[in-house]
C-alpha positions in Angstrom: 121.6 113.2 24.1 119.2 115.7 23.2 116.6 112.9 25.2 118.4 113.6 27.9 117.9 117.3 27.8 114.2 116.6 27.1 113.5 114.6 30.3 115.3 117.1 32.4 113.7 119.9 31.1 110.4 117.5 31.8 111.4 117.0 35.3 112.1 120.7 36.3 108.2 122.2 34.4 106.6 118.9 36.2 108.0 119.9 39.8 107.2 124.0 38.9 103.6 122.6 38.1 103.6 120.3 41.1 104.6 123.2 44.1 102.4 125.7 42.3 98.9 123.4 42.6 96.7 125.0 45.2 94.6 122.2 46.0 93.1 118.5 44.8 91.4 120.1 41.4 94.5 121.7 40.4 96.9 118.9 41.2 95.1 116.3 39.7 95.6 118.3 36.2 98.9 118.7 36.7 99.1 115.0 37.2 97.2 114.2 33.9 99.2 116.5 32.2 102.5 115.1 33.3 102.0 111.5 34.3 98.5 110.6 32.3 99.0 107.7 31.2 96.8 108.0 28.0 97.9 111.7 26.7 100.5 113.0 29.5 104.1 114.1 28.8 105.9 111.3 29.8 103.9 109.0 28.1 105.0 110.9 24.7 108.8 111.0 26.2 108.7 107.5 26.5 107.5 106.9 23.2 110.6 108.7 22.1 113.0 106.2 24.1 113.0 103.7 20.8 114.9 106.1 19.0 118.1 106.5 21.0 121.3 105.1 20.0 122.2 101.8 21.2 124.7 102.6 23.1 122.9 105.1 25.1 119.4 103.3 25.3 120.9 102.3 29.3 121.7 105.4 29.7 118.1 107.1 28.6 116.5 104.1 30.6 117.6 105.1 33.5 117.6 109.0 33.3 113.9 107.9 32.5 112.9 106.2 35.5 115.0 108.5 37.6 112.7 111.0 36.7 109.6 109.2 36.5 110.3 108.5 40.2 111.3 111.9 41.4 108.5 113.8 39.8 105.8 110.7 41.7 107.0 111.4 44.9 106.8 115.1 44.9 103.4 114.6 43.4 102.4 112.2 46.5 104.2 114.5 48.7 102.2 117.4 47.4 98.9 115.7 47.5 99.6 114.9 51.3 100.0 118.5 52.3 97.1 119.6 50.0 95.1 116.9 52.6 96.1 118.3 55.8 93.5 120.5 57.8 93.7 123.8 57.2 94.2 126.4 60.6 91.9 129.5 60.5 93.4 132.8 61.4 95.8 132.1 64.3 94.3 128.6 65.2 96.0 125.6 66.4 97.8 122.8 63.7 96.7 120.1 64.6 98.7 117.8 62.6 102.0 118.8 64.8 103.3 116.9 67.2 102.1 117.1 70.8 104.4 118.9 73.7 104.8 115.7 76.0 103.8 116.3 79.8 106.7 116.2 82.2 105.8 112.8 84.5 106.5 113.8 87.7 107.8 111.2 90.8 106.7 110.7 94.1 108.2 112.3 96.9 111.1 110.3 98.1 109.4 110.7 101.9 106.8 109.0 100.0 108.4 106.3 98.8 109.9 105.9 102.4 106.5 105.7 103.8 104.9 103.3 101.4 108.1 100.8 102.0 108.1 101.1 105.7 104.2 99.9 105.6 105.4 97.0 103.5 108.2 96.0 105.3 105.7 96.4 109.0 102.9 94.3 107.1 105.7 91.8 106.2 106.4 92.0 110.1 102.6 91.6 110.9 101.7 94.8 111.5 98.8 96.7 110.3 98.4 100.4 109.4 96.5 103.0 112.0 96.1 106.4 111.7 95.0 109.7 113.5 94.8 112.9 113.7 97.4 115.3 113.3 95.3 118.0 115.6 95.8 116.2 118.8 93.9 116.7 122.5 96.4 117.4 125.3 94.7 114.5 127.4 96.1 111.8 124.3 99.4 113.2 123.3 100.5 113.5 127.2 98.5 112.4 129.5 97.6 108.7 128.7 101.1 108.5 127.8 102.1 108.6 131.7 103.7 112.2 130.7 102.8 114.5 134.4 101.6 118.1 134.4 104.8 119.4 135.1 107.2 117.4 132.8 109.4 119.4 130.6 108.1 118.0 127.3 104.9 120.1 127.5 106.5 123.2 127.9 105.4 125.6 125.2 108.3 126.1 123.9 108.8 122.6 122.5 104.8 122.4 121.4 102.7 123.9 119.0 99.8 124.7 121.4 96.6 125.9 119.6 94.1 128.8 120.7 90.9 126.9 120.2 87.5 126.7 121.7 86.4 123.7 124.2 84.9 121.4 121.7 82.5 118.1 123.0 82.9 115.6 125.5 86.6 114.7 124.8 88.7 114.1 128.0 89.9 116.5 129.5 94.1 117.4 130.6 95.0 117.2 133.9 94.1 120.8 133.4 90.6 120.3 133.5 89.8 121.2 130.2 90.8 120.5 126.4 93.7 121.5 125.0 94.5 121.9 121.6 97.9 121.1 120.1 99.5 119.9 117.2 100.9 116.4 118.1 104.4 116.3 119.3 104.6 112.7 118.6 102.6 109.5 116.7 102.3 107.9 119.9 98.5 109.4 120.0 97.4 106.9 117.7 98.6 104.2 119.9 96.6 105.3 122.8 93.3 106.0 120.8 93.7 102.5 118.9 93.6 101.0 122.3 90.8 102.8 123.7 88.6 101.0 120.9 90.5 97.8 120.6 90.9 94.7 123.0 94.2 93.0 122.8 96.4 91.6 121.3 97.2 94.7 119.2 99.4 94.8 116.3 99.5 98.2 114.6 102.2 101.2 113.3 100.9 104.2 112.5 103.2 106.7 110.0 102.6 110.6 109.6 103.3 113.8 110.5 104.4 115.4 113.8 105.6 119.0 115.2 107.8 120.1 117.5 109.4 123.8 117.5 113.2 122.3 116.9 115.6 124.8 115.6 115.9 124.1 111.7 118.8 122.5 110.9 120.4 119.6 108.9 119.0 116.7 111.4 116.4 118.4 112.7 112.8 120.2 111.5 110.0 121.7 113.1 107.9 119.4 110.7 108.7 115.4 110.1 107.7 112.1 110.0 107.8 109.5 112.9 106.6 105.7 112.2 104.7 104.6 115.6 105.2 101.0 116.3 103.1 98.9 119.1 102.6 95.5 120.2 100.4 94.4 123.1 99.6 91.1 123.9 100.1 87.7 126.0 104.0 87.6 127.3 105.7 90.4 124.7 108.5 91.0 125.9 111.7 93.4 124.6 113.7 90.4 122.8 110.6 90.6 120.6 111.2 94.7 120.5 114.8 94.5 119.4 114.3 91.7 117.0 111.3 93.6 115.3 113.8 96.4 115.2 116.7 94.6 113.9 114.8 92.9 110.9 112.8 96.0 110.5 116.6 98.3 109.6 118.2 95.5 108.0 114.8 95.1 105.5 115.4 99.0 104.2 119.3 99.3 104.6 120.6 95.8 104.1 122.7 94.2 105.8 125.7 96.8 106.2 123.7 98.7 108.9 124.4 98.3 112.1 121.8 99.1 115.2 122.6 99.9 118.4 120.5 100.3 121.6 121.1 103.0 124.5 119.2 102.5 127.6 116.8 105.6 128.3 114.4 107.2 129.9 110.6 108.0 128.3 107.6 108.4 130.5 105.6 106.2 128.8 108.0 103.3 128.5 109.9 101.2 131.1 112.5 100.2 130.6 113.4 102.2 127.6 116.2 102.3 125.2 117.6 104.9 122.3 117.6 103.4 118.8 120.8 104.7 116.5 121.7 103.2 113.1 125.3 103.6 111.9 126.2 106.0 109.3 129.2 104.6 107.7 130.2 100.9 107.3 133.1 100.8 109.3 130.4 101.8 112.9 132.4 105.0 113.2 129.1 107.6 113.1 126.0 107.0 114.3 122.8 109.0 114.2 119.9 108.3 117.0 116.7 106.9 114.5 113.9 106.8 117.6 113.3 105.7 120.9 111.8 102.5 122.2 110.7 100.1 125.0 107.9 98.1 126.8 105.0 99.9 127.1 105.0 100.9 131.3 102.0 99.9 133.0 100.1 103.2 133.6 99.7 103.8 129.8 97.9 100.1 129.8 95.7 101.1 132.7 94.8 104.5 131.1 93.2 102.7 128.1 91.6 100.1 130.0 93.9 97.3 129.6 95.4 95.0 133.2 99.1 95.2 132.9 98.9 92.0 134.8 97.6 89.8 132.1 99.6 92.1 129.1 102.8 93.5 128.5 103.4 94.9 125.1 106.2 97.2 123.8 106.3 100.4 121.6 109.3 102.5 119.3 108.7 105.3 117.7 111.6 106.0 114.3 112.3 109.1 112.4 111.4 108.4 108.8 113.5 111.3 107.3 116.8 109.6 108.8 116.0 106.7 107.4 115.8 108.0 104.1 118.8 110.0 104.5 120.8 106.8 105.5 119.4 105.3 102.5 119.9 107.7 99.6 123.1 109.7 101.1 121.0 112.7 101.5 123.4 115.1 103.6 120.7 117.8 105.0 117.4 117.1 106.1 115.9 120.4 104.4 116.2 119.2 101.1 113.3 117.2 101.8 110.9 120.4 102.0 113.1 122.8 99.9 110.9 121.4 96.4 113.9 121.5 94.4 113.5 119.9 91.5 116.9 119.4 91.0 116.7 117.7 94.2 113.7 115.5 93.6 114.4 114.1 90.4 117.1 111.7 91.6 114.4 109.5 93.2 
């Protein structure tokens, strides 16, 4: 047994030797002191295994390589820490593991967006767009909307203080007036000012109106314009569009209702409203809709007696609140986090 004590007592001054090298010189004495294989200390030990009782030579054999093991590994061990790079005075490890980036997710507005222009291009419908700074001349009056309606009151815009700028047209003013557009029906007018029919277009972004705040309604959201002009449209066409349109993002437990209207720029017109439930007991108005009227086609240039065409304009944050459950509007511009990582 007094082998036994031996290759403990080897084990224990190895591993002292090991920990205590300072770098590859140092080690690599230690190693041909211990583990040489020519002159080192285990080499003599296991010289010394021939003489152990029979009965205990298992016993020696494996206390042997038990130790021969242990007192490699630590040696390998040692040799890779001796190898890693060494930081200068308050410098950076580099051998540590990296602090992973947090992925962020696109807005679910975003999302909305970039579905509804799949879904329209499905439909046949290509993407316009325009600008969010509108002229009074395209957001009311080439939308058949008079001087003295009630939708250009200042009170429900957001009118800008600007200089006359260029040749634009002018309101039924007289001059240019600046605003931020009420509505994405602009882009339907200025796409027809450049374009011959038949037209095909939506156009999705921005719009502004001075609503108070609450959980249906913002000063600042989204509206997906939709038009249509050509040979014989006519507003079967409109409600079918509409009706594969909501059943394409909701499925097919939505149910869509139309209200006849009134809208200057439509005739006839009809209120769009989704239910909110599966049963049809709440609804919530999405847009408005209808076949373009006939002064809006003369405005751009176009005879309303060789087109018709029709036109709907839908909220996108409904949408996405009939989709995802969402139970207030402001969470949508709130940047919670704890909001926008469900999407």
């Amino acid at each position: 047994m007094d082998l036994i004590g031996q290759l403990g007592a080897f084990e224990a001054s190895a591993r002292e030797a090991i920990r205590g090298a300072t770098d590859d010189t140092a080690l690599e004495k230690v190693r041909i002191e211990y583990l040489g294989a020519r002159s080192g200390k285990l080499k003599d030990l296991q010289s010394l295994l021939g003489t152990a009782p029979k009965e205990l030579k298992p016993v020696v054999g494996k206390r042997f390589n038990e130790v021969k093991n242990t007192v490699t590994t630590e040696l390998d061990e040692r040799k890779r820490t001796l190898a890693r790079p060494k930081l200068a005075a308050g410098g950076l490890d580099v051998t540590l593991p990296g602090v992973a980036f947090s992925v962020g997710r696109r807005h679910p507005l975003s999302q909305t967006i970039a579905e509804f222009k799949d879904i329209t291009g499905r439909l046949g419908f290509t993407v316009a767009t325009g600008p969010e700074i509108e002229d009074e001349y395209h957001n009311f009056d080439a939308l058949n909307i008079p001087y003295d309606h009630p939708a250009r009151d200042p009170l429900d815009n957001f009118y800008l203080a600007t200089a006359e700028v260029g040749t634009e047209k002018t309101s039924g003013q007289g001059k240019v007036i600046r605003m931020m557009r009420s509505q994405t029906s602009t882009v339907q007018i200025r796409v027809m000012e450049q374009t011959p029919p038949p037209v095909r277009i939506v156009s999705i972004g921005r719009v502004y109106r001075p609503d108070a705040i609450d959980a249906t309604h913002h000063c600042m959201f989204h509206q997906m314009e939709g038009l249509m002009v050509g040979d014989g449209v006519t507003m079967a066409q409109l409600k079918t569009v509409l009706r594969s349109f909501a059943l394409a993002y909701l499925g097919r437990d939505v149910q869509i209702r139309f209200r006849p209207s009134f809208f200057p720029f439509t005739e006839p017109s009809v209120e769009v409203d989704m239910s909110m439930d599966a049963a049809g007991t709440r609804w919530m108005e999405i847009g408005g809709a209808g076949m373009v009227d006939p002064n809006v086609l003369k405005a751009v240039g176009y005879d309303p007696e060789q087109v018709t065409g029709f036109a709907f304009g839908l909220g996108v944050e409904r949408f996405c609140i009939r989709r995802h459950g969402v139970d207030d509007i402001r969470h949508f511009t709130n940047n919670d986090l704890r909001f926008l990582r469900q999407f």
